[in-house]
C-alpha positions, 0 to 999 in steps of 0.5 A: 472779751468780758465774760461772767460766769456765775455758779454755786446756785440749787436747791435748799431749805429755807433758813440754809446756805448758799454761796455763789461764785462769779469769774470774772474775765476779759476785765481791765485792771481798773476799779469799777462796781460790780453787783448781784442781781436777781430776777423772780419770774414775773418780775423785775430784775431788782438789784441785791448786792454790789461793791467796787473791785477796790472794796471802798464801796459795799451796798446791800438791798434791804431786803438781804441786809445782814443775811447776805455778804458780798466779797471779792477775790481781785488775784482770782477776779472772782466775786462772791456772794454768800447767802445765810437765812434763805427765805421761799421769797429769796428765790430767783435767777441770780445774775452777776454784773460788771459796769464799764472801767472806771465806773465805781458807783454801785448802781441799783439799776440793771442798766447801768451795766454793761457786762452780765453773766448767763444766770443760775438758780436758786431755789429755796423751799419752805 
């Protein structure tokens, strides 16, 4: 059973940081994307960020381009996203997401994936 589970979300000030964590579990060892997602209410579900466990491939939206790094941890199965220069507008529910074996292309779109985590806030003020 694949399981995703994010923290790491809360509350902060615009312009600070946030780091956040998806465990990953129940995933065969085989290469596939994983990305970050995020959902502001009343609105779509939008792609931020994604790479494949083997790191060959790594993408950005351009909204979070040079603000936000995505990295991996294959020995943990955890994937991280680390969040500088928060803006008001960064402000979402932020969902962590697998696509099946084998799949490696970064897909920008949520259904493209198979696996997703139950979500966590983040909240940045102004």
């Amino acid at each position: 059973q694949v399981q995703l589970v994010e923290s790491g979300g809360g509350l902060v000030q615009a312009g600070g940081s946030l780091r956040l964590s998806c465990a990953a579990s129940g995933l065969t060892s085989s290469d596939r994307a994983t990305g970050w997602f995020r959902q502001a209410p009343g609105k779509e579900r939008e792609f931020v960020s994604g790479l494949t466990w083997s790191g060959l491939r790594i993408t950005y939206a351009d909204s979070v381009k040079g603000r936000f790094t995505i990295s991996r941890d294959n020995a943990k199965n955890m994937v991280y996203l680390e969040m500088n220069s928060l803006k008001p507008e960064d402000t979402a529910e932020y969902y962590c997401a697998a696509r099946r074996s084998n799949l490696v292309i970064v897909s920008h779109t949520p259904a493209d994936y198979a696996y997703w985590g139950q979500g966590t806030q983040v909240t940045v003020s102004s």
